[in-house]
N, C-alpha and C positions, 0 to 999 in steps of 0.2 A: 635532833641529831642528824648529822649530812653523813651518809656515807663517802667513801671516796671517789665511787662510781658518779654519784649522782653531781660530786662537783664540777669531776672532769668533763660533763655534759654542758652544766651552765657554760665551762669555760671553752666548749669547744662551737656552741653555738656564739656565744660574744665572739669570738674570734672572726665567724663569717657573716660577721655582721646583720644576724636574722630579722627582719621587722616583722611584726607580731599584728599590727595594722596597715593598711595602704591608708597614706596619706591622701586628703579628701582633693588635692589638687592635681593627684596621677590618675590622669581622664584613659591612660594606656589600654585601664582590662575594661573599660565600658567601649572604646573604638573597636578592640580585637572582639568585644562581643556581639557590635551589632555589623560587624564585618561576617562572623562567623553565622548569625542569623542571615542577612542577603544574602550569602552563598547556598545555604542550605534554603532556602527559598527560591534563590534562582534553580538547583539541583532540582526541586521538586518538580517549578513550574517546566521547566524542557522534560524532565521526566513526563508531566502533564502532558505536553503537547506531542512528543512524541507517539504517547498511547494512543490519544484519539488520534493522530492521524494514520496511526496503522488499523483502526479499527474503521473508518472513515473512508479508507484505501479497500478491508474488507468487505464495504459494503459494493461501494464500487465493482470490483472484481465481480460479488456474484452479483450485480444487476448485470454487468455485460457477460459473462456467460450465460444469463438467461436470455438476452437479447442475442447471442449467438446462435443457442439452439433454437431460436424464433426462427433465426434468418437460415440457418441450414435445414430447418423443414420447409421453410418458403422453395430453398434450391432444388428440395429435393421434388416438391410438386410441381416445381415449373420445370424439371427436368422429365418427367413424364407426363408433361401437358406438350413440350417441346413432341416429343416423339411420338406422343398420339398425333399431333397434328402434321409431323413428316412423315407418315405411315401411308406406303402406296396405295390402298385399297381407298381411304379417306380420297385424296387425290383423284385417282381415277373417278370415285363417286362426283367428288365435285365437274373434273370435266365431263362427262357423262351429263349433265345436268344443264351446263352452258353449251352443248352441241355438238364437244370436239369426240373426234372418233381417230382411231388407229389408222396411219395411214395403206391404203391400196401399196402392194407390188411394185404396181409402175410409178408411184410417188416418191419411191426410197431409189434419191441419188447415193450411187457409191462411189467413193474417192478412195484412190491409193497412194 
């Protein structure tokens, strides 16, 4: 027994023409799928490549920050090696030692 519901259905899908199979020579949804695989593949791989290169970047970053603080201890020692060694008393010691002595009174020309 068809009810009247159930007819109006057959007769509303025949009308829009529904195919219940794809025909084995519409290559259409096998293109759109290996279309829709390469993208999602490409998506990955730049997904890929972006992470290591920001991971790659992090490492970077902190080897040269630690080559930073290398080189601003290096500054800071040789910045008080500098001034040990422009320290007048150092000086005077060393000329004291090769013979120089302060000069006499009558040695100091004055100019105005």
């Amino acid at each position: 027994m068809h009810t009247a519901g159930s007819l109006r259905t057959k007769a509303v899908l025949k009308e829009q023409n529904v195919r219940l199979r794809r025909a084995l020579e519409d290559r259409s949804f096998l293109y759109t799928a290996a279309l829709t695989v390469f993208l999602a593949a490409l998506v990955i791989l730049v997904y890929l490549w972006c992470r290591l290169t920001v991971v790659n970047l992090g490492y970077e970053i902190s080897h040269l920050n630690m080559e930073r603080k290398v080189a601003l201890e290096e500054n800071r020692r040789l910045k008080i090696e500098i001034s040990r060694l422009k320290s007048p008393q150092r000086i005077e010691g060393i000329a004291r030692k090769i013979g120089l002595v302060y000069p006499r009174e009558d040695q100091i020309v004055r100019i105005r």
